[in-house]
C-alpha positions in Angstrom: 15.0 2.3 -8.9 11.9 2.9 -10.7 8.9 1.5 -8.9 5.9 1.0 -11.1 3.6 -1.0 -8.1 4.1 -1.8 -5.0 1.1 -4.0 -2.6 1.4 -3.6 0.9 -0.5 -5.7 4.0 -1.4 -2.8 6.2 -3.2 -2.6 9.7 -4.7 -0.3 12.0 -6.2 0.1 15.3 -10.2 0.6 14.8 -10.1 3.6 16.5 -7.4 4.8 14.5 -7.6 6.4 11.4 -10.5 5.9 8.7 -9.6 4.1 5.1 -10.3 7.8 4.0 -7.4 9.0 5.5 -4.6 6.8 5.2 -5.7 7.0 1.3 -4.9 11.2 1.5 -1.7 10.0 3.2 -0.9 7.9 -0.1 -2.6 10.1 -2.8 -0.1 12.7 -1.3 3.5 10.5 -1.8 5.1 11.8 -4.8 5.4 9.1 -7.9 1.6 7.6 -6.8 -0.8 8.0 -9.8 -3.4 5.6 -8.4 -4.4 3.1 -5.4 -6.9 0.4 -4.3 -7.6 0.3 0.0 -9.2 -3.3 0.2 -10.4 -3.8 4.0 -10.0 -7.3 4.0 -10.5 -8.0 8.1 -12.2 -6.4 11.2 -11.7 -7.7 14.6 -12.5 -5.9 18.1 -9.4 -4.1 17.6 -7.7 -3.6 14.3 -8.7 -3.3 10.5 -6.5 -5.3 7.9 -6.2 -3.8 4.8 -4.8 -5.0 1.2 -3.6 -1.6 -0.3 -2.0 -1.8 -4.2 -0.5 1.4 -5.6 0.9 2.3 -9.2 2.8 4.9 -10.7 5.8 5.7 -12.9 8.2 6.2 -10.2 6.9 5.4 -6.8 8.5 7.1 -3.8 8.3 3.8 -1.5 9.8 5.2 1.7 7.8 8.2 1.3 5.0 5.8 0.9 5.6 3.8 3.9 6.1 7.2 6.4 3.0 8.4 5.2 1.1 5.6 5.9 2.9 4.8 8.9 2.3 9.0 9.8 -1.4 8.0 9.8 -1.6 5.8 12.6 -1.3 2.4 10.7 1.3 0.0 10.6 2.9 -1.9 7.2 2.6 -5.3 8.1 4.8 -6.7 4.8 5.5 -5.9 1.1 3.9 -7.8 -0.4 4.8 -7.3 -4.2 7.1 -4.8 -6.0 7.4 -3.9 -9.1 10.0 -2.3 -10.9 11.7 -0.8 -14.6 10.1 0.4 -17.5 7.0 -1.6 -17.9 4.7 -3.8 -15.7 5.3 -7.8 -15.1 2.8 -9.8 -14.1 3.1 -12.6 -12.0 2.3 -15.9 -12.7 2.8 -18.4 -10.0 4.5 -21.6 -11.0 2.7 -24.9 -11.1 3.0 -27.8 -9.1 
């Protein structure tokens, strides 16, 4: 399967590892040409982060051991895409 994007809900402890980090964890998995870390929440214990990555042929359990490798924890996928070109999405009315 050829993954072109994939958006992940991801969490960490606050005294885990820095967005810095998990981000070398992802530039590293092979197929991952670029990515966006969003920290979208800090508590007292844990940072929520919105992370989007794209590519031409994304290695996604690669991706999820090295984030997971870091410390963090993949909460959900949140979005995948996948073939030959990109799809938006467009959420139906109602």
């Amino acid at each position: 399967m050829k993954i072109r994007r994939v958006k992940l809900d991801v969490d960490w402890a606050f005294s885990g590892p820095g967005i810095a980090e998990v981000a070398e964890a992802i530039d590293a998995v092979e197929g991952v040409e670029a990515a966006n870390l969003t920290i979208t929440e800090i508590d007292m214990e844990t940072i929520g982060t919105d992370i989007a990555v794209e590519g031409e042929a994304i290695e996604l359990k690669q991706l999820l051991e090295a984030i997971e490798t870091t410390g963090a924890v993949v909460h959900s996928i949140d979005q995948l895409v996948i073939g030959d070109r990109y799809v938006d999405y467009v959420p139906r009315a109602r």
